[in-house]
Each structure stands twice: as structure tokens, then as C-alpha cells.
C-alpha positions in Angstrom: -138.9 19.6 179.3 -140.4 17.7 176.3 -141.8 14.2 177.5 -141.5 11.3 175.3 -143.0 7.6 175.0 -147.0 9.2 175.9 -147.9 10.6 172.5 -146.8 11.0 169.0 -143.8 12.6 168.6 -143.8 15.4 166.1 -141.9 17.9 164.3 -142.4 20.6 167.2 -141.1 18.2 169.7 -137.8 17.9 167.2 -138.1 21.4 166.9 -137.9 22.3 170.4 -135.2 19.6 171.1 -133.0 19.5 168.7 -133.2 23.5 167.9 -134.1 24.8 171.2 -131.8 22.4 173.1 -135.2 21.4 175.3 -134.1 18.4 177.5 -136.6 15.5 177.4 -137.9 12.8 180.1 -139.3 9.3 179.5 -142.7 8.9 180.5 -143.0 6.5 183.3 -146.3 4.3 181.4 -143.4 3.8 178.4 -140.9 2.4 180.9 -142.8 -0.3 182.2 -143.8 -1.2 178.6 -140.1 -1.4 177.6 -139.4 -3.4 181.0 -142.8 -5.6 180.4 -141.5 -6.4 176.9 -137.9 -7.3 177.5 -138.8 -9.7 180.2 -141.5 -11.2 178.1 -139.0 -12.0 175.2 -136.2 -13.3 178.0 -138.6 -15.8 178.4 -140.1 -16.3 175.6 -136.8 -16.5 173.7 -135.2 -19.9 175.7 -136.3 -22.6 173.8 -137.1 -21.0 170.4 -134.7 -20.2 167.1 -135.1 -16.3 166.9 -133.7 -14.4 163.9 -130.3 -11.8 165.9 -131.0 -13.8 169.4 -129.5 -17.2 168.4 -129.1 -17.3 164.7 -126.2 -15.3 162.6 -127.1 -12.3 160.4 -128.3 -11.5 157.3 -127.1 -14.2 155.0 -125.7 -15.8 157.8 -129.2 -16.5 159.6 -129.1 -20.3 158.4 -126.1 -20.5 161.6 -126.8 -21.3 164.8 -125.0 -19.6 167.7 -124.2 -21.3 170.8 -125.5 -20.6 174.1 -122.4 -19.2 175.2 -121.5 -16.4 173.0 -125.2 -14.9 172.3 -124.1 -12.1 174.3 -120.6 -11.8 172.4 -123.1 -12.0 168.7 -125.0 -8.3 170.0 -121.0 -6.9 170.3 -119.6 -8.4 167.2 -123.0 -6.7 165.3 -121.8 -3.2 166.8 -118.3 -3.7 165.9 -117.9 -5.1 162.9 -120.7 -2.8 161.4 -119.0 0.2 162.8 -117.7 0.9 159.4 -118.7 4.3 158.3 -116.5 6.7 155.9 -116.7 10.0 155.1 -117.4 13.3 156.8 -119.4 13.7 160.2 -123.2 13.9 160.5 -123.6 17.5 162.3 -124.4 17.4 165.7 -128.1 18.1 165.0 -128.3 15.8 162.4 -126.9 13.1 165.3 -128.9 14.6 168.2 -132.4 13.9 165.7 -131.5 10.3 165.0 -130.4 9.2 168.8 -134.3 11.3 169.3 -135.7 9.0 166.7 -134.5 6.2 167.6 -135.3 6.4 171.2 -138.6 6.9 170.6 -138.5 4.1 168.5 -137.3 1.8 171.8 -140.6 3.5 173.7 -143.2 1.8 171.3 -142.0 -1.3 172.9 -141.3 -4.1 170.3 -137.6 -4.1 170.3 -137.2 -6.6 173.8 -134.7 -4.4 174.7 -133.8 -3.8 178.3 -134.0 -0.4 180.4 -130.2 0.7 180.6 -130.5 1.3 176.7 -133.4 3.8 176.5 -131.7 5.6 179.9 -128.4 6.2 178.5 -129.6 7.5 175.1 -132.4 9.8 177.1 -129.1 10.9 178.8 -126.5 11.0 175.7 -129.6 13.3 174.5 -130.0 15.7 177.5 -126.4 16.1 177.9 -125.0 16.8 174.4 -123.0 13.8 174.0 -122.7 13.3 169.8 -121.5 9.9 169.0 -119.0 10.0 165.7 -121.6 9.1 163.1 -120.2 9.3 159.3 -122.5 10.1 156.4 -121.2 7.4 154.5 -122.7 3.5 154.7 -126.2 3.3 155.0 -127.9 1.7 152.1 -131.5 1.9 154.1 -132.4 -1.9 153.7 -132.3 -3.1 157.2 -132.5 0.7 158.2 -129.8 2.6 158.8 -127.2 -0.4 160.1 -123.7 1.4 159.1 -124.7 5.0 161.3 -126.8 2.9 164.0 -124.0 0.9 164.5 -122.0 4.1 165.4 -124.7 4.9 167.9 -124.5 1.7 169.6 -121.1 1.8 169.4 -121.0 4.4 171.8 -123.7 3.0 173.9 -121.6 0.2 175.0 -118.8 2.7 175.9 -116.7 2.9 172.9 -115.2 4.6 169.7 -115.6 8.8 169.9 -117.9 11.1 170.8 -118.1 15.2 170.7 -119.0 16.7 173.7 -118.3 20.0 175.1 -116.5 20.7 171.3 -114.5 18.5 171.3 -113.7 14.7 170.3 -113.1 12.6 173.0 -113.1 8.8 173.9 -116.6 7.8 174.6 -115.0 6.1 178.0 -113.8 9.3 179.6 -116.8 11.3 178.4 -119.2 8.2 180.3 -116.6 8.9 183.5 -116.8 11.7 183.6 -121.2 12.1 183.6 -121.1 9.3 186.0 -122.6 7.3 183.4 -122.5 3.5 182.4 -122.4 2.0 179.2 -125.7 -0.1 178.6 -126.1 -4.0 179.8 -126.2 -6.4 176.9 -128.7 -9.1 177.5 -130.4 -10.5 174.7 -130.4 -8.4 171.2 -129.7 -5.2 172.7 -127.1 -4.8 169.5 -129.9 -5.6 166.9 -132.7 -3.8 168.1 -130.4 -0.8 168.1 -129.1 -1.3 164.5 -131.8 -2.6 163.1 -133.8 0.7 161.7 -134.9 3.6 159.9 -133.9 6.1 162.8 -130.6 8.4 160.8 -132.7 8.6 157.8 -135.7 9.6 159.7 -134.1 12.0 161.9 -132.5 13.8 159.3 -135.6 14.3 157.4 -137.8 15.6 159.4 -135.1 18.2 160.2 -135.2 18.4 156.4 -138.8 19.2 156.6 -138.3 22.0 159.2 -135.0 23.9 157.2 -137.5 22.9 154.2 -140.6 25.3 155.4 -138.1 27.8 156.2 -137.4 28.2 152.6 -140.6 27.9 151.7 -141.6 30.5 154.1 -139.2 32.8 152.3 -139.8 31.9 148.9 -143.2 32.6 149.3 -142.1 36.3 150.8 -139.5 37.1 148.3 -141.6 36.7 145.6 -144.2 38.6 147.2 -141.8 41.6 147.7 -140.8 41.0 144.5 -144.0 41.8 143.0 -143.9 44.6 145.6 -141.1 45.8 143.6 -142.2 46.2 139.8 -145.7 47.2 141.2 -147.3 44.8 139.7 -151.2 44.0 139.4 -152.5 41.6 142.5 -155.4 39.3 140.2 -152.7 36.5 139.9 -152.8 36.2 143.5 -156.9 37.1 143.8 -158.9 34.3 145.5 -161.3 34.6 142.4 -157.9 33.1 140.3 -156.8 30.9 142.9 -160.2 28.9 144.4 -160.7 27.8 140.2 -158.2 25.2 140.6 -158.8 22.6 143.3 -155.4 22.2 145.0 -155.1 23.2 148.5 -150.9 24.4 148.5 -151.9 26.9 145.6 -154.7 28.4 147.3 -152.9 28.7 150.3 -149.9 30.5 148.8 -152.4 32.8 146.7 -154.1 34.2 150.4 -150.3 34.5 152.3 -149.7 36.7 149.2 -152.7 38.7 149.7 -152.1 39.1 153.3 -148.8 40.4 152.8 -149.6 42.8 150.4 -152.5 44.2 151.9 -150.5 47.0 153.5 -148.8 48.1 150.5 -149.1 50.6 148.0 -147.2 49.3 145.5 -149.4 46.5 144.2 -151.8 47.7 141.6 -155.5 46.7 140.3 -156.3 45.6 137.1 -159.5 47.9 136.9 -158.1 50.9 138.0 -155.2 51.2 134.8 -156.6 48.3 132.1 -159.9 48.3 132.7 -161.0 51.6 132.5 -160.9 52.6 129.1 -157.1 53.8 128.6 -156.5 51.1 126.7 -158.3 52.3 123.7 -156.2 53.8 121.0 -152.6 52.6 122.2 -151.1 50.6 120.0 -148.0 49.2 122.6 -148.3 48.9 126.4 -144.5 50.2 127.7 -145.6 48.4 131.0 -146.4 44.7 131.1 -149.9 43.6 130.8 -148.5 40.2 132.3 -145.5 39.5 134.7 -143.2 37.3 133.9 -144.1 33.4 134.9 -141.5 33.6 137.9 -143.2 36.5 139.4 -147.0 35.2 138.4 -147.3 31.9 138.3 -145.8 32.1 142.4 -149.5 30.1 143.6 -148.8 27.8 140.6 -145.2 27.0 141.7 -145.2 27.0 145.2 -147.9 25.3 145.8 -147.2 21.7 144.8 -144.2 22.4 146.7 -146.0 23.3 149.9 -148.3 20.1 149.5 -145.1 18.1 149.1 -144.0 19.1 152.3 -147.1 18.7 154.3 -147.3 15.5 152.7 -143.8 14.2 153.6 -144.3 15.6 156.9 -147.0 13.6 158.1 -145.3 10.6 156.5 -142.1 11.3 158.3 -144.3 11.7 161.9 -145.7 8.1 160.7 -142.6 6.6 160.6 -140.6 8.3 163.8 -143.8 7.1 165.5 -143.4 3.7 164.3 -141.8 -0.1 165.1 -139.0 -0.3 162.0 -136.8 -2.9 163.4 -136.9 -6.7 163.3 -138.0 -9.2 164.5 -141.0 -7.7 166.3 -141.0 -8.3 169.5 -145.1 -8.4 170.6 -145.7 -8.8 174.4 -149.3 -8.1 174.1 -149.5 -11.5 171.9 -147.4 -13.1 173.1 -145.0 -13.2 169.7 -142.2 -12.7 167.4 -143.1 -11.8 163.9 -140.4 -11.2 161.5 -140.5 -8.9 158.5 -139.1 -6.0 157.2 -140.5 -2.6 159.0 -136.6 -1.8 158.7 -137.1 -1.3 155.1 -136.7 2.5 154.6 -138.7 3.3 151.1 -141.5 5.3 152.9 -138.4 7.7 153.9 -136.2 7.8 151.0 -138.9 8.7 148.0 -140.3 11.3 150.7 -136.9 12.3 151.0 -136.3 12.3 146.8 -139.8 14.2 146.5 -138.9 16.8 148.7 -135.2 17.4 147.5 -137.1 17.8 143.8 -139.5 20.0 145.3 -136.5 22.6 147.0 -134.6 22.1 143.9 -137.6 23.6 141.9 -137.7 26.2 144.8 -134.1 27.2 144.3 -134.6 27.3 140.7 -137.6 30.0 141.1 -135.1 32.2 142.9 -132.5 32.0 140.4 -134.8 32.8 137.7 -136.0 36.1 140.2 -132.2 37.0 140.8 -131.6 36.9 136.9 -134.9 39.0 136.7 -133.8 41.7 138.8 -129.9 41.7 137.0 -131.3 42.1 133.9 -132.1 45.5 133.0 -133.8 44.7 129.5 -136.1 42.6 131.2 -137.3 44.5 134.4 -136.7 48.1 133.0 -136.7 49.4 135.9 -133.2 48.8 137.5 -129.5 49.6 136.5 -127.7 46.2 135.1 -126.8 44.1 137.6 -128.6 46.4 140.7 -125.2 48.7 140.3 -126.4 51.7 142.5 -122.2 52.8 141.9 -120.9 53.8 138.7 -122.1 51.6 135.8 -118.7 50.0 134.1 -116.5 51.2 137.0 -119.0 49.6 139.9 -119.9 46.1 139.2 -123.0 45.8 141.7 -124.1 42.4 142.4 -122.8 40.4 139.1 -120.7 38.5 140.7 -122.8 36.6 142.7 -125.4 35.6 140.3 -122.3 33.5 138.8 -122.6 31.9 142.2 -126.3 31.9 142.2 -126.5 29.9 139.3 -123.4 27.1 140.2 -125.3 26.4 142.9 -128.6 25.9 141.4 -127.3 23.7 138.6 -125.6 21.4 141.6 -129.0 20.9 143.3 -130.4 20.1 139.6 -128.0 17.2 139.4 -128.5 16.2 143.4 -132.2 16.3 142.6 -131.6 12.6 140.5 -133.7 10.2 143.1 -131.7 8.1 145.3 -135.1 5.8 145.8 -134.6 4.0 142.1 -130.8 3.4 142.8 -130.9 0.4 144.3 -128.1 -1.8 144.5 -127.9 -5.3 145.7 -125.6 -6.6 148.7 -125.2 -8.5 151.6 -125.0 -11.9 149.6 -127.7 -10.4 147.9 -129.8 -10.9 150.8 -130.6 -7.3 150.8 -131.5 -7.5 147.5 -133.7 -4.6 146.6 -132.9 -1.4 149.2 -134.2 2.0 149.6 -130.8 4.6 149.9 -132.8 6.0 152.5 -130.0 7.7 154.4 -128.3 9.0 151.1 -131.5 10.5 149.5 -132.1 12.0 153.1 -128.5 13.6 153.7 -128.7 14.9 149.9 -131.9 16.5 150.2 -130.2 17.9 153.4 -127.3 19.7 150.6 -129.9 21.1 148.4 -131.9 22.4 151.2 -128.7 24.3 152.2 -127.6 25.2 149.0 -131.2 26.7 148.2 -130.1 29.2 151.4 -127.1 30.5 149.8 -129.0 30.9 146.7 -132.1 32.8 148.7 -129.3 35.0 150.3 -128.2 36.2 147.0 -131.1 36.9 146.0 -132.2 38.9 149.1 -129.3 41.6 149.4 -130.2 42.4 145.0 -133.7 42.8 146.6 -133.0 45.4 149.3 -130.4 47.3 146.8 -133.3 47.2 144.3 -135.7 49.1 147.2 -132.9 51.8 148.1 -132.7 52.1 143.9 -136.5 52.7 143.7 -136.9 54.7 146.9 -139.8 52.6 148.1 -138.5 51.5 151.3 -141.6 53.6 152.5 -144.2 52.5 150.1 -143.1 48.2 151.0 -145.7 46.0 152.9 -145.4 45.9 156.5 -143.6 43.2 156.9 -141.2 44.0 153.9 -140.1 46.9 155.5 -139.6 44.9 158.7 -137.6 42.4 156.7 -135.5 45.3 154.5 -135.0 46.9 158.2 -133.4 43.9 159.4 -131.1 43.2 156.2 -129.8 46.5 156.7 -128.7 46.6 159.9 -126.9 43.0 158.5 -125.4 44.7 155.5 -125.8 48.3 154.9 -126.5 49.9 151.1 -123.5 50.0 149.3 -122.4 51.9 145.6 -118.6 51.0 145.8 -118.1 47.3 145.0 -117.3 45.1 148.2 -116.3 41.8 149.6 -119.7 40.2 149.2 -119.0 36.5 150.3 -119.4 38.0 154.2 -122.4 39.8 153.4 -124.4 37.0 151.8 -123.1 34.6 154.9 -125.0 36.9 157.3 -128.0 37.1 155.2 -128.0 33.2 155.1 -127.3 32.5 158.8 -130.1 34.9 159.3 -132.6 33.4 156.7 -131.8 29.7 158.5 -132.9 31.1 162.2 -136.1 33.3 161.0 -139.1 31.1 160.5 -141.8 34.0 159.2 -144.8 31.4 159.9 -146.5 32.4 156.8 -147.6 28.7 156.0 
């Protein structure tokens, strides 16, 4: 049982929640600021113009609504922006946002009362997904399209998935004894109004994202396994010369890997010792290649990226983002634009540019071990079978490199394609939610690609005959690849292969950074 509303909610809390299925519970101090704060904007609100209580929307603010149908305004807002297209958000994806957003409710500026923060804590702990589409958020005032589909379930309508299946929100509230949620004031605003979708989905983002990394980092440390090569790229004396923390960090998860193998060689003990003298060409490099040396150089930017986005990610699930700001403690409304989602989507762009450059770095390693010229020490294309007859793995390094050239084009930054709308009221937004849910494509893409690239690897170390020489945990992960897909010489169907070796790279965190 994760508890909510006390402290700030992090990835771990997302992590056990949305991946381990943890069930949460509202701390009690949160309720009673949620309660303390509604009633202090019921009152507050009766004789005051407040932007969503008694005004339109958007460009529509300048109209005053009428006493009697401020409770029909908080409906029409759910209904009418209920108007997403496109495919589903996954269940996860869904199960993250209502997370975000509830936690959201528990910092206690919305004015919104307690049935709404008790049904989604419930629509939470007992898998109900509300039909959210990918398709309508331009991240201005947050996330309004896909919030809107949240609320719309809320007040007990439109679909939801529950058990597998799509069902009417109504029957699926029957049948968990559940009520839809009292509208009293701007229960429909302070739902909508927000940065929640795009939030959610990113810091799942960050989590699938230090997967990769995780395995990045270990491919290309087995991969230096592989062509034995020398280990002062990766020394500390190298490394600690340039000041940037992800690069350092990288070169010492290298050096712990390898310190159980007996593949890695040292510089002094073949260059430095006087054989040089007198040969006039080096068969073996003197230098790797830059996608097998420069790994600290590469991967670290990327690692700082991610810390970086992650902590700005925990800022902003942590945060107010709607509006107006409902503030008890003063004894005020303030309105503003903490809906705005820019913080999100250019976190979002920097890390889909960072995995893009990730998936390219594996690419460039697959075409390293396909090409025989190159690495000199494998058959073309790993083909332990018959060369000409036997075709190995080159058919999936056409699909290694499809995929990489779609994340290069997803990788083009939603954060600077703004377009104006809403009566150009929202005249300058963020594309949060799109930059998110692409990021979201590469990072998955980048999986398929690091599949590909780890069934050449383990055919490369039955090639070589080094499944005894490997670092410790290389042999654990060759071990474990094998029993998914066993060494083959006679061509086979490899689309089911590379499928287990991708579901199994997207469960296995190795906690190397």
C-alpha cells in the first residue's frame, strides 16, 4: 500500500503503482486540506466573478453565467471537451495520469470537493481505465481533450476498460458499488484544467527510458567484451579529466562489469611493452571504433538528461497546474497559467532526442557486428550456418535500421510547434501531451532495436566460444537469452525471437545507473 497526499510523489511510487499494481490510500492530513479548501472557496466564491465558477471559458470568460446553471457549466466543460480521436492511451499510460492527477487534487488548490479525490483513489485501486484517446491535447490549459475523458467517467459516463473489456462506465460504477462524483462548484475545471496525461506519461517515459539506458550501457560493455578490446577508454584516469557527472558515471558501471572478465585487455601489457618496435602495420586495432569507445562520451549526456528530466517531471507531478488557484491559507484566488505544460514538453523533446541518439548507438553496434570487414572477427552477417546458403541475422538489421530512421524523424521537437487556437486565446502552447506520447514511440522503438541487437550479440559469443571467458553478469545475461532463444545455424522465423528478447529487455531493470 503506497500512501499519497503526505510526501512527494516519485518515480518509485509510479513505479510500484502503476508496474507493480500496489494499491494506494489517501492520507487522512490531505483530506481535510482538500475538505478545508473546498469549503473555503464555497464561501468565498458567493459574491465574487471567478474565472470556470461563474464566467464562460476560454475566450468565452467575458460571459457571465447565471446562478442557476453554474452546476450545468462544470458538465457542459466535460462533455463538450470529450472530443478525443485516435487510438487508446494503454492502460498504464491511463492508470499514471488518473495517479497524477490525483495527487494533483491532494495539494489542495483546486476547491474541489471530497467525492472527486475518493472515486479516482478508487478507479485507481480497482483497475477501472477510462477511454482516453491520444489524440487532442495541445498542452496549453494542460491536458483539457484527455482530462476531459477522465472526468468524463468520473461523473458516470462514456467507456471504460475494466476486467478486459469495454464497458459502460454506469454498469462498471454498479457494479463496485460506486457513485459518480457530486458536482458543486468547478469540480469539471479543476479536473480538466492540467498538466496531469502529459506528466503521467513521462515519467513512465523516464522509467522505460533508464531501462534502455541500463542496457545500452551493458551491451556496449559486452560488446567490448567481445573484440577484446583495451579498458583505458573506460579508465577513471580518462574519464575524471572531463567534468561531467553522466560520463564519469558510465565510465565506473563499465569498469565494474568488466572486472570479472578476461576478455578486456591492458594497454601496457601488448602496446606498451616494447612490441611495437619494428612493425610496420598493427592487424589489431590500436583504437576501437567511436561506437564501442567513445560509450562514457555518448551515454553520458544521455544519462544526465534523464536525471535531469526526472527531477523536473517529480516537480511538476508534485505541483498546483490548474487554474485559478484556489489558496485557503490566504484566503484567495489567483489566476494564471500553472496549466501551461512547457516544463513537460521540452523535458519530454530532450529526452526523446536523447533515446533517439541511444537507438542510434545500437544501430551503429548491430552494423558493427554484421560487418565482417570491419570487426574481423565474425562471419558476415553472424551466419554461424552455411555462408550464401544460411543468411544469419541480415534480415533484421533491415529492420534495425527502419526503425532507427523513424525515431530520427520522431525526434523533431514538439515544444517549437506551437499552434494558435481557441480564438487565439491559447495563443502560444506547449504540445505537451504529443511530445510526451512520441517520446513514448521512440522509447519503444529503441527496444525492438536493442532486441536485435542482443540475439547478433549472443550468436557472436557461441561464434567466438567465449561464453566462458564473458563478465559475470554477461554470462548471466547470455544464460538468460538462451533459454529465450536457443543458438541457431539453419535460418529461422526471427520476428518471434526478437519479441521475446524485447518483452524480456522491457521487464529487466539491471540497476546499473
Amino acid at each position: 500500500m503506497v500512501r499519497i497526499g503526505s510526501k512527494r510523489l516519485n518515480k518509485s511510487d509510479f513505479k510500484k503503482i502503476v508496474f507493480g499494481k500496489e494499491k494506494i490510500e489517501i492520507d487522512e492530513t490531505a483530506i481535510k486540506k482538500v475538505d478545508d479548501n473546498f469549503n473555503f472557496l464555497k464561501e468565498f466564491s458567493e459574491d465574487k466573478v471567478i474565472y470556470g465558477i461563474n464566467t464562460g471559458f476560454g475566450p468565452m470568460a467575458q460571459y457571465k453565467i447565471d446562478e442557476k446553471d453554474l452546476i450545468n457549466l462544470q458538465y457542459n466543460l466535460i462533455r463538450s471537451h470529450s472530443s478525443g480521436a485516435g487510438k487508446l492511451l494503454s492502460k498504464k499510460c491511463v492508470k499514471a495520469a488518473m495517479l497524477a492527477r490525483l495527487n494533483t487534487l491532494l495539494q489542495a488548490y483546486s476547491g474541489i470537493n471530497l467525492s472527486v479525490v475518493r472515486l479516482l483513489a478508487e478507479f485507481i485501486n480497482n483497475n477501472v481505465y477510462p477511454n482516453i484517446f491520444k489524440h487532442g491535447g495541445v498542452g496549453a490549459s494542460g491536458d483539457l481533450v484527455q482530462l476531459s475523458h477522465l472526468a468524463l467517467a468520473l461523473i458516470g459516463e462514456g467507456e471504460v476498460r475494466f476486467k478486459g473489456k469495454t464497458r459502460n462506465t454506469k454498469d462498471v460504477l454498479n457494479e463496485l458499488n460506486l457513485k459518480p462524483i457530486d458536482i458543486k462548484i468547478r469540480e469539471g475545471l479543476g479536473l480538466i484544467n492540467g498538466t496531469s496525461v502529459m506528466t503521467g506519461v513521462s515519467i513512465l517515459n523516464t522509467i522505460y527510458a533508464r531501462t534502455l539506458v541500463n542496457w545500452s550501457l551493458f551491451m556496449s560493455t559486452m560488446l567490448n567484451e567481445l573484440v577484446q578490446s583495451y579498458d583505458d577508454h573506460f579508465s577513471n584516469e580518462l574519464n575524471t579529466v572531463k567534468h561531467h557527472k553522466g560520463q564519469k558515471i558510465i565510465a565506473e558501471a563499465m569498469q565494474e562489469i568488466t572486472k570479472t572478465s578476461s576478455l578486456i585487455k591492458k594497454r601496457q601489457d601488448f602496446l606498451y611493452n616494447g612490441n611495437g618496435n619494428g612493425v610496420k602495420y598493427f592487424e589489431d586495432k590500436v583504437q576501437e571504433y567511436y561506437s564501442l569507445r567513445c560509450v562514457p562520451q555518448i551515454l553520458g549526456p544521455i544519462l544526465d538528461t534523464l536525471n535531469y528530466s526526472q527531477d523536473i517531471l517529480e516537480d511538476e507531478v508534485n505541483s498546483v497546474n490548474d487554474n485559478p488557484i484556489v489558496d485557503h491559507t490566504n484566503k484567495n484566488v489567483y489566476h494564471g497559467g500553472n496549466f501551461h505544460g512547457d516544463y513537460v514538453s521540452l523535458e519530454a523533446d530532450k529526452l526523446k532526442i536523447a533515446i533517439t541518439k541511444l537507438s542510434m548507438l545500437s544501430e551503429r553496434q548491430i552494423n558493427f557486428l554484421m560487418n565482417d570487414k570491419i570487426n574481423k572477427i565474425l562471419p558476415p552477417f553472424v551466419n554461424l550456418g552455411t555462408l550464401g546458403l544460411n543468411l544469419g541475422m541480415q534480415g533484421v538489421q533491415f529492420t534495425a535500421v527502419s526503425t532507427v530512421a523513424e525515431n530520427q524523424t520522431l525526434s523533431n521537437p514538439m515544444y517549437v510547434h506551437s499552434i494558435p487556437n481557441n480564438n487565439d486565446n491559447q495563443d502560444i502552447v506547449s504540445m505537451g501531451t504529443n511530445a510526451s506520447l512520441l517520446t513514448q514511440k521512440v522509447i519503444f522503438n529503441s527496444f525492438e532495436v536493442f532486441a536485435i541487437q542482443m540475439l547478433s550479440m549472443v550468436q557472436a559469443v557461441d561464434y567466438l566460444g567465449f561464453q566462458d571467458s564473458l563478465s559475470d553478469i554477461s554470462k548471466k545475461i547470455y544464460a538468460d537469452i538462451r533459454e529465450l532463444v536457443p543458438v541457431f545455424k539453419e535460418d529461422t522465423i526471427k520476428y518471434l525471437d526478437t519479441d521475446k528478447i524485447k518483452n524480456y529487455m522491457m521487464d529487466k531493470d539491471l540497476n546499473l545507473v
